[in-house]
C-alpha positions as CSV (number, residue, x, y, z in Angstrom):
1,X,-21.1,15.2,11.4
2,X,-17.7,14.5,10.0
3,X,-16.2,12.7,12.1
4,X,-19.3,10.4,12.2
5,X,-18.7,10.1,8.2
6,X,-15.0,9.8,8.3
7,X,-15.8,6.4,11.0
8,X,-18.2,5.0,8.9
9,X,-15.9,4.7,6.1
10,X,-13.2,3.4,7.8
11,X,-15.5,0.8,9.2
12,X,-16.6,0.4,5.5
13,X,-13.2,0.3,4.5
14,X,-12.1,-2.2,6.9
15,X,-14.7,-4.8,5.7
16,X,-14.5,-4.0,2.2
17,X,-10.8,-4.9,2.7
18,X,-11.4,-7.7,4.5
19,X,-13.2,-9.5,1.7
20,X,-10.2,-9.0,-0.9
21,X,-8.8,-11.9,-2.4
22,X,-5.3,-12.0,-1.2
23,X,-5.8,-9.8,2.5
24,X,-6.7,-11.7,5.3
25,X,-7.7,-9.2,7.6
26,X,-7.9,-10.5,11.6
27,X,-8.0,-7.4,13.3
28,X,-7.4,-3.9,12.5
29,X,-5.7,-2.1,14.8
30,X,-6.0,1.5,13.4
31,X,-6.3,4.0,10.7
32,X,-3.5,6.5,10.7
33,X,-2.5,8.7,8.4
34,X,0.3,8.0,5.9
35,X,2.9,10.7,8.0
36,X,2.1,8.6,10.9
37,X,4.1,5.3,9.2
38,X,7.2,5.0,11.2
39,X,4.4,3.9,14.3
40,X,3.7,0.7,11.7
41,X,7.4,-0.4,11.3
42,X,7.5,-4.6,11.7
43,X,3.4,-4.7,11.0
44,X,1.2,-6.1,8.6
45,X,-0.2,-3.3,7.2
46,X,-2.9,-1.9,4.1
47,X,-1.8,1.5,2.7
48,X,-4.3,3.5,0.3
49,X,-3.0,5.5,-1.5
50,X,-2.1,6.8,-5.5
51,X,1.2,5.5,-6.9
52,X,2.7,8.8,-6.9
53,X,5.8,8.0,-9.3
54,X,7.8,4.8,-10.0
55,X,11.3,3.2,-11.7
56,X,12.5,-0.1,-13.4
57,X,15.6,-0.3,-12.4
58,X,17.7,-3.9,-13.1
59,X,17.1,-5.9,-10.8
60,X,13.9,-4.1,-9.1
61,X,11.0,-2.3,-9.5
62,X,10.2,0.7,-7.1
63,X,6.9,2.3,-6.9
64,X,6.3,5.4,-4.8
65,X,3.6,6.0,-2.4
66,X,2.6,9.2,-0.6
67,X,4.4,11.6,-3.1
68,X,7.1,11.6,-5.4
69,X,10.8,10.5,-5.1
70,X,12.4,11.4,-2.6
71,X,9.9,13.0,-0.7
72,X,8.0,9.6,-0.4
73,X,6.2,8.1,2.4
74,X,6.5,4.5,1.5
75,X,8.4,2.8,-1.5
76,X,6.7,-0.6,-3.2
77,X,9.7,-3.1,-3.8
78,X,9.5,-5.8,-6.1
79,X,12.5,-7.9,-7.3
80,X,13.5,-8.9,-10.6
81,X,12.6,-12.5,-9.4
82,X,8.9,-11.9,-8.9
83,X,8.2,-10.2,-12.1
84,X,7.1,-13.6,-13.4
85,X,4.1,-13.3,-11.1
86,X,2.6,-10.2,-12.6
87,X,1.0,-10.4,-16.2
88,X,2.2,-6.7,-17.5
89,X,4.4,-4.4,-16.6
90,X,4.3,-3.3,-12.9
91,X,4.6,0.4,-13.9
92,X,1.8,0.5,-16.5
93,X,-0.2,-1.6,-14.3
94,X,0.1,0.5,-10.9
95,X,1.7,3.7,-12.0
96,X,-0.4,6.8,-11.1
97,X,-3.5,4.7,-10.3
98,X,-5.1,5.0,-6.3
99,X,-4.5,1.3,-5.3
100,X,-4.1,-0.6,-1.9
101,X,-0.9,-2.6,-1.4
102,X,-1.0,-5.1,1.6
103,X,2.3,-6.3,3.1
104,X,5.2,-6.6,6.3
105,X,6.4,-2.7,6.8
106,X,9.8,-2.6,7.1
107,X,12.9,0.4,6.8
108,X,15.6,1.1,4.0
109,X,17.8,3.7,3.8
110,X,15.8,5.7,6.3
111,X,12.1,5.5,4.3
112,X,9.3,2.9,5.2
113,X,9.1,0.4,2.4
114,X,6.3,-3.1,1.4
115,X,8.4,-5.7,-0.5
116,X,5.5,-7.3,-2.8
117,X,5.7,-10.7,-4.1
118,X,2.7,-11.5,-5.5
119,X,0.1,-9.5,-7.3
120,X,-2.9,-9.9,-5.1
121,X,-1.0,-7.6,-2.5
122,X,-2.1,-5.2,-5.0
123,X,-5.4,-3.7,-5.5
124,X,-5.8,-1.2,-8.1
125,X,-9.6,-0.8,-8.4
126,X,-10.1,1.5,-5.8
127,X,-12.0,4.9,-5.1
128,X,-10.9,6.0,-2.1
129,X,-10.4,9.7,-1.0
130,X,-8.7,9.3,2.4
131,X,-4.8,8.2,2.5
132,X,-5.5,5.2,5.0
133,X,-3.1,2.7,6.9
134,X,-4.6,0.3,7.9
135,X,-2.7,-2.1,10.4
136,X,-3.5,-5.2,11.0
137,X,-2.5,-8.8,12.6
């Protein structure tokens, strides 16, 4: 009975995701756990999680995903450059708040990181329980 629940909400999940502005979903590939990440390197992928911790540094804003520094599972990057596009500041907009960030996986220093460009990679008005990635084309 579980696992019947736990597919329905993915399923649920995957359209609910589908119909955010900002994610154009084609086809999900999987849900995976977070731990499971490194399998998602080079992928357009949707990761639900809370924003664990965070820091402003000069040029960039980091925001941690899947526990605190350093024991994250994936880092949020967002240059200096692109703070124009967000109307507050990123950490008291995203900072321990469950939120989906959509965006190309890639590694730095060793750790899975989403660089995010634009504030409708973001969506903050979740109520998810399960830590999701999604994958998708």
């Amino acid at each position: 009975m579980k696992t019947f629940l736990l597919i329905c909400s993915f399923i649920i999940s995957s359209y609910s995701l589908k119909a955010q502005d900002g994610i154009a979903v084609d086809h999900v590939v999987g849900h995976w756990n977070l731990k499971d990440i490194p399998k998602a390197v080079g992928k357009e992928v949707v990761i639900v999680d809370s924003v664990y911790d965070g820091r402003a540094f000069e040029n960039h804003t980091l925001l941690n995903i899947g526990g605190k520094y350093p024991d994250q599972i994936v880092s949020v990057f967002i240059a200096k450059k692109d703070y124009k596009n967000f109307i507050d500041d990123i950490l008291k907009l995203y900072l321990h708040k469950k939120i989906s960030v959509n965006g190309k996986l890639s590694i730095f220093n060793d750790k899975a990181q989403i660089v995010v460009t634009d504030p409708k990679q973001f969506n903050s008005h979740l109520n998810y329980k399960q830590k999701v990635l999604n994958v998708i084309f």
